[in-house]
C-alpha positions in Angstrom: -16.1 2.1 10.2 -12.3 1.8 8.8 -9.6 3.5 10.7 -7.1 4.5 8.6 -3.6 3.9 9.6 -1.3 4.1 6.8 -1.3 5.2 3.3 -1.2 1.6 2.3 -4.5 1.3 4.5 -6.0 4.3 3.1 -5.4 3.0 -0.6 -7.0 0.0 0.1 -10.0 0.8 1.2 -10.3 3.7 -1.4 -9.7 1.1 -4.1 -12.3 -1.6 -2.2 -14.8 1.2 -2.5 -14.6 2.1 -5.7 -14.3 -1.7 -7.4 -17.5 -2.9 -4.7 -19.3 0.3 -6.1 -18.4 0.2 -9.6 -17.3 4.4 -8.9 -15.6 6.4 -6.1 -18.5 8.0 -3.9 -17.5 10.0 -0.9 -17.7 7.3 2.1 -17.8 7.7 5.7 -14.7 6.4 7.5 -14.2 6.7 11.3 -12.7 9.2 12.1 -15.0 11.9 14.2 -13.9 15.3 16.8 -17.2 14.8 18.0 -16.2 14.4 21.6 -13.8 17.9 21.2 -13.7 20.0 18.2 -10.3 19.5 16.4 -9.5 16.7 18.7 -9.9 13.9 16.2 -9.8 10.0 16.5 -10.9 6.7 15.4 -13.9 5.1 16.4 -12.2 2.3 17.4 -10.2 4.0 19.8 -6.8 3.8 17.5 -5.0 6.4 18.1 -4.8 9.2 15.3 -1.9 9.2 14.0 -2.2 9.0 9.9 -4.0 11.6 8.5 -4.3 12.6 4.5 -6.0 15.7 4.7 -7.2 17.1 1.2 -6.0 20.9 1.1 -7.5 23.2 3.3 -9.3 20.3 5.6 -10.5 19.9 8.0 -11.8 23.3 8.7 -15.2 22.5 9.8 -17.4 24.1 7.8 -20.2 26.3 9.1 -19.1 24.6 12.4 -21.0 21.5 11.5 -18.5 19.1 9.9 -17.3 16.4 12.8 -16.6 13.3 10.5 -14.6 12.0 8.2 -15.3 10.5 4.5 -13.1 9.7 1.7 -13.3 12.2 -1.4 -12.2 11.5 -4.2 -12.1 15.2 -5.9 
């Protein structure tokens, strides 16, 4: 899964998902605080540094969410 570094990184894959899919689906990305709630990082052990949180996220809702996707509401 991508880790998403930079904005320039971010807007790359969002625009590689959207022409491959022909539309702009939510998408997992790797990001997780799977291992410690609100401790997030990259599943390729990149440190988390960049993050483009829409407003209000995350805020783990019903104490379920531990991954990351792109959305593009």
């Amino acid at each position: 899964l991508a880790s998403l570094q930079s904005t320039d990184e971010y807007t790359f894959i969002r625009d590689l998902i959207a022409k491959t899919s022909g539309s702009n689906p939510r998408t997992w990305v790797g990001g997780s605080d799977a291992v410690k709630n609100g401790a997030w990082m990259w599943s390729d052990g990149s440190n988390f540094v960049f993050n483009f949180w829409a407003k209000n996220e995350p805020n783990n809702y019903g104490g379920m969410e531990s991954c990351m996707e792109i959305n593009y509401n």
